[in-house]
KEKE-3310 file (N, C-alpha, C; in steps of 0.2 Angstrom, whole numbers, plus 5000, padded with zeros to 4 digits):
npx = (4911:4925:4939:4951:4949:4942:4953:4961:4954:4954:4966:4967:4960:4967:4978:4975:4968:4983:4987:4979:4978:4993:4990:4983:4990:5001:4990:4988:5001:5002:4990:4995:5007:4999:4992:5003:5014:5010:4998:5001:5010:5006:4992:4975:4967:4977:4984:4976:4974:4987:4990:4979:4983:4996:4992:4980:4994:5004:4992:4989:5003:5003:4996:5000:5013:5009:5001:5007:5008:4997:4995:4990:4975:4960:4948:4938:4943:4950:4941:4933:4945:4945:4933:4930:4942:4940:4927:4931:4940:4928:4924:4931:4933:4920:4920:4931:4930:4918:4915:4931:4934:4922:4915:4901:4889:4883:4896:4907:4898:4902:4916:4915:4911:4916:4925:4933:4944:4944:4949:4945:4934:4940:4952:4944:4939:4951:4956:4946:4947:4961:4967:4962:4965:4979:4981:4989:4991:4998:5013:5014:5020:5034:5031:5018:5020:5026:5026:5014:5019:5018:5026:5037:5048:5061:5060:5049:5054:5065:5055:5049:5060:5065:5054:5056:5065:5066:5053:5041)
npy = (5024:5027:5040:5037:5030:5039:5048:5041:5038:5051:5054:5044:5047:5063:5057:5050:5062:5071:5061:5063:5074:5074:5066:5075:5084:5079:5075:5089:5091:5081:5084:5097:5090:5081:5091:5100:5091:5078:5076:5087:5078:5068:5069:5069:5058:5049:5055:5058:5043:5040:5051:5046:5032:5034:5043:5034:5025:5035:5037:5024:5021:5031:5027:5014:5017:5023:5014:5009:5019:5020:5012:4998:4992:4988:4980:4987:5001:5004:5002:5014:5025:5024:5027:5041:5044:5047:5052:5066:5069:5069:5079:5089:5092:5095:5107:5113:5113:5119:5132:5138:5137:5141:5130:5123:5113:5102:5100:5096:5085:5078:5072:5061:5052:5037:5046:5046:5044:5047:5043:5044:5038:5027:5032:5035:5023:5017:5025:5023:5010:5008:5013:5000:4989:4993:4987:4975:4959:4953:4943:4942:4940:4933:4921:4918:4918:4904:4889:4874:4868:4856:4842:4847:4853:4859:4869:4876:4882:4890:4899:4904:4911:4919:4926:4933:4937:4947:4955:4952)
npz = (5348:5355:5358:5354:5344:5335:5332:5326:5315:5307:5305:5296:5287:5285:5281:5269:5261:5259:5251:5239:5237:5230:5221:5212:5209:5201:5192:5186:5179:5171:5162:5156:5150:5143:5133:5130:5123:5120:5112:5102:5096:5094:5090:5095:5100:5100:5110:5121:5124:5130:5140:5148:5152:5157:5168:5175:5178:5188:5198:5205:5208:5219:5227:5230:5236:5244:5252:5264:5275:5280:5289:5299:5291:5291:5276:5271:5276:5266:5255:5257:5257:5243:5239:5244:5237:5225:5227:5229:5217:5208:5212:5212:5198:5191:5201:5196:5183:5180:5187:5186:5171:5166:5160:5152:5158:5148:5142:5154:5156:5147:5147:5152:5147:5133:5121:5107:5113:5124:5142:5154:5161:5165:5172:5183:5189:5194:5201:5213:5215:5215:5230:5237:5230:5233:5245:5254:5261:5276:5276:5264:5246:5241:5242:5238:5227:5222:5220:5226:5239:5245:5253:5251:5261:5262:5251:5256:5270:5264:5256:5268:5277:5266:5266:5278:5280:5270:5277:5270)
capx = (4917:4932:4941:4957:4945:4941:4959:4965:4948:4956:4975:4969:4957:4970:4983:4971:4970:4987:4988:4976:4982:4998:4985:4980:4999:5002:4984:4988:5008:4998:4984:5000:5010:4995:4991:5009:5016:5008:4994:5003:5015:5001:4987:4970:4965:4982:4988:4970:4975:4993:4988:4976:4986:5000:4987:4980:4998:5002:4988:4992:5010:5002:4991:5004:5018:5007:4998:5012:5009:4990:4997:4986:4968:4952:4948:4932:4944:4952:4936:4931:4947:4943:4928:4933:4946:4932:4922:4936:4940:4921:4920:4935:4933:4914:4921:4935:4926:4911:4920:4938:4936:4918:4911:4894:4887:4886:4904:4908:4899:4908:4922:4914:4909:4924:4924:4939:4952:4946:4950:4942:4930:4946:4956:4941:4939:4958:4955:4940:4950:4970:4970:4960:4972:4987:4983:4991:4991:5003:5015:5014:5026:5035:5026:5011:5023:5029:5021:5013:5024:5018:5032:5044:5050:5066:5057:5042:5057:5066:5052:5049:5068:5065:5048:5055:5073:5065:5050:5035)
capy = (5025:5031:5045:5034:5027:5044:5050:5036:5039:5057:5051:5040:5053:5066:5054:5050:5068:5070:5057:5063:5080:5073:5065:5080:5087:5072:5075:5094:5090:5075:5088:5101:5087:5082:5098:5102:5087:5072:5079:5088:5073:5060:5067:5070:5053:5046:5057:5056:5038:5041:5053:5042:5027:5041:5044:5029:5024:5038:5035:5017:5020:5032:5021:5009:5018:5028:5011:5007:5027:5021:5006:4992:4993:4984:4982:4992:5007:5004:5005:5019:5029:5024:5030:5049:5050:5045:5060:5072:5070:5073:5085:5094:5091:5098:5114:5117:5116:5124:5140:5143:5137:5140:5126:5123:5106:5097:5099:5094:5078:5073:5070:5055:5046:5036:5046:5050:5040:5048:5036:5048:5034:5022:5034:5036:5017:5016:5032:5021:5003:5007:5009:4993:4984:4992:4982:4969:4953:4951:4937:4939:4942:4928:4916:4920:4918:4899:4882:4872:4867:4848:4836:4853:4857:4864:4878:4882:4886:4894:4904:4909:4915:4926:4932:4933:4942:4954:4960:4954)
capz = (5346:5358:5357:5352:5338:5332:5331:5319:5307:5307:5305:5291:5282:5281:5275:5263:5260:5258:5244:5233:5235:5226:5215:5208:5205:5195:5186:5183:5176:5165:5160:5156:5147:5134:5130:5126:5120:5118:5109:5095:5095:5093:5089:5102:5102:5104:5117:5126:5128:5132:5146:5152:5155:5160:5174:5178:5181:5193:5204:5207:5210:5225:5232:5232:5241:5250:5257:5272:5277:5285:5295:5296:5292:5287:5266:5272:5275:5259:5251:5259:5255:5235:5235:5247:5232:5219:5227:5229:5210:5202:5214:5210:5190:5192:5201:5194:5176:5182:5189:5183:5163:5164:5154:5155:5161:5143:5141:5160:5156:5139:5150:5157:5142:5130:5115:5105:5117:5133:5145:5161:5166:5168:5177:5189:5190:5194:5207:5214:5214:5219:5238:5240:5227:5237:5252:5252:5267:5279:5274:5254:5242:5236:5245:5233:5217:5224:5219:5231:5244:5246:5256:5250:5266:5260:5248:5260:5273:5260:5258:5274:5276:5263:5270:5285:5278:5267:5278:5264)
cpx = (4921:4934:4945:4954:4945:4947:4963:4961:4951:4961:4973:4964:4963:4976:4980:4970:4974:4989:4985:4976:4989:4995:4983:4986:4999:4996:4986:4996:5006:4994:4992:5002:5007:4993:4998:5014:5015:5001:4997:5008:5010:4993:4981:4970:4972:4983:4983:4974:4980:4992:4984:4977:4990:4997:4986:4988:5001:4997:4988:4998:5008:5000:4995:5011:5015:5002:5002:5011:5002:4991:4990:4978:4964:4952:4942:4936:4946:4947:4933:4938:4948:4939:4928:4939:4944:4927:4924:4938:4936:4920:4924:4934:4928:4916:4926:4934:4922:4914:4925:4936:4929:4913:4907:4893:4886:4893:4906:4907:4901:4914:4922:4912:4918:4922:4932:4946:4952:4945:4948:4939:4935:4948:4953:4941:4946:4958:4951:4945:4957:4970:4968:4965:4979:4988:4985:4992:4997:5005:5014:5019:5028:5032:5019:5015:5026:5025:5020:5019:5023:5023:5038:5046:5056:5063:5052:5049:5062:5063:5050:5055:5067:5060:5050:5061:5070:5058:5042:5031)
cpy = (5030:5036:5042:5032:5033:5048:5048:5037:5045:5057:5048:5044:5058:5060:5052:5055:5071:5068:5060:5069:5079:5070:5069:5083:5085:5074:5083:5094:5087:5078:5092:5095:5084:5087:5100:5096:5081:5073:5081:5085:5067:5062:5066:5064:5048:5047:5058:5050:5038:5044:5049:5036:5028:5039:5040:5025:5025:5036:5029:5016:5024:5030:5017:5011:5022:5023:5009:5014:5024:5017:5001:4993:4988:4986:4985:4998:5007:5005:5012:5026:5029:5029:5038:5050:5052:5053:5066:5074:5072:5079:5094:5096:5095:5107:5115:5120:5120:5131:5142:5142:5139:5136:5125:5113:5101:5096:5096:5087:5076:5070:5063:5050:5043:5038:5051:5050:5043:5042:5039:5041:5029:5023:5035:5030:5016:5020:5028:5015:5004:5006:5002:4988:4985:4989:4976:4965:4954:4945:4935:4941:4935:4923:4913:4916:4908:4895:4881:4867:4859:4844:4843:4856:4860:4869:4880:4883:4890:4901:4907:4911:4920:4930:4937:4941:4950:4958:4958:4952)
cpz = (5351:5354:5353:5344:5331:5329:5325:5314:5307:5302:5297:5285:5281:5280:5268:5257:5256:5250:5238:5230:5229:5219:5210:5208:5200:5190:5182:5178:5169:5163:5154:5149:5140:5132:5125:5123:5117:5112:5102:5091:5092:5091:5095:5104:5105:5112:5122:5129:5133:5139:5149:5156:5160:5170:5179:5182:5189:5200:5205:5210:5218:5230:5233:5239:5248:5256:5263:5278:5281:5291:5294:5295:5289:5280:5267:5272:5268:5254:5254:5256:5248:5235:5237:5241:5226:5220:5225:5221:5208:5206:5212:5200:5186:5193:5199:5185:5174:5181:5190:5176:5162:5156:5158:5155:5156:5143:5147:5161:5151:5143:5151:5151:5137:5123:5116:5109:5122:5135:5152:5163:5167:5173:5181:5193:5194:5201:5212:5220:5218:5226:5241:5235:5232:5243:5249:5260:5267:5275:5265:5253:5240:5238:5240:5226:5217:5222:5224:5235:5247:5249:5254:5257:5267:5257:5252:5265:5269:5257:5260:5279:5273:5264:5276:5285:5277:5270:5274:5269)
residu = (UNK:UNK:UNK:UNK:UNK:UNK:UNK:UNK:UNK:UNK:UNK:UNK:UNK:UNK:UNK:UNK:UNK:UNK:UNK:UNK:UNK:UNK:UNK:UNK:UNK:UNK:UNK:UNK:UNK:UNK:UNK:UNK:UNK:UNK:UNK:UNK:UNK:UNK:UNK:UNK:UNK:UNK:UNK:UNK:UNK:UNK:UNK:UNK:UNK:UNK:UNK:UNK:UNK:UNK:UNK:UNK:UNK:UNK:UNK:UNK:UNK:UNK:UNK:UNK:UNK:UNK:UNK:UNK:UNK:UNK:UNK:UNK:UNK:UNK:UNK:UNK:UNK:UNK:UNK:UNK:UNK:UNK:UNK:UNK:UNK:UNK:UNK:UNK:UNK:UNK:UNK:UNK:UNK:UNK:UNK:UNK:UNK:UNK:UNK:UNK:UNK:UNK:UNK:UNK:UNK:UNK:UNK:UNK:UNK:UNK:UNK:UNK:UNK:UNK:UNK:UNK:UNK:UNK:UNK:UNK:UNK:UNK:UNK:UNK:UNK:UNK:UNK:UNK:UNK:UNK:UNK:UNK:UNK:UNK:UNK:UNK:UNK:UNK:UNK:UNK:UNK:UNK:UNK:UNK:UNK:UNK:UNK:UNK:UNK:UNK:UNK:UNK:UNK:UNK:UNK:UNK:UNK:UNK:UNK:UNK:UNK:UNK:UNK:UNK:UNK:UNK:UNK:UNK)
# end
């Protein structure tokens, strides 16, 4: 592995980083928000779900916008920055539960199971999963949403006009 090699693993970890630092803003705003609203609006089990979706939302909209930020990669990176945001989360969740609210390690796992409308093991999945959903192949976009193009060689260049126009 080159120096140049080692710079871009670098480059593409902290953007990785970066993102999931934002990840956790979003998570402590949506922690914040059922607490104070959604909860005493809906009820635990509701507003569990409600944040949970909430959540999972957010972290898919960052891994979406934040996938043009790495530039091109292999779906090998893309699993790999899942699973680095995967770690980053139980390890943050572990110590932030551990040694600021100190709860003790029964309570630290109930998180992780679905009771009572937690949806934690979703939002991990989702945590896990998004950056490899957010790659997307060159050359998609509406192309993908088009029938097949058989003797149509008005709509496949119609097509590839608008791939071309808009960049997909």
């Amino acid at each position: 592995m080159g120096v140049n090699e080692i710079t871009m693993a670098v480059a593409v970890l902290l953007k990785a980083l970066a993102l999931w630092i934002a990840i956790l803003v979003l998570a402590i705003i949506n922690g914040t928000l059922r607490e104070k609203a959604l909860i005493p609006a809906m009820g635990a089990f509701g507003g569990l779900i409600a944040s949970g979706i909430a959540l999972s939302v957010c972290i898919v909209l960052v891994a979406f916008l934040g996938a043009p930020w790495y530039g091109p990669l292999p779906s090998s990176q893309y699993w790999l920055i899942g699973l680095f945001w995967l770690l980053l989360t139980v390890l943050f969740e572990f110590s932030f539960g551990r040694f600021v609210q100190h709860k003790d390690w029964e309570q630290l796992v109930q998180a992780y199971a679905f009771k009572g409308g937690n949806l934690w093991p979703v939002v991990l999945a989702v945590t896990a999963l998004s950056p490899l959903a957010s790659r997307t192949p060159k050359r998609v976009g509406i192309a993908m949403l088009a029938p097949p193009t058989h003797g149509c060689g008005r709509l496949r260049r119609t097509i590839s006009t608008m791939n071309d126009r808009f960049q997909l």
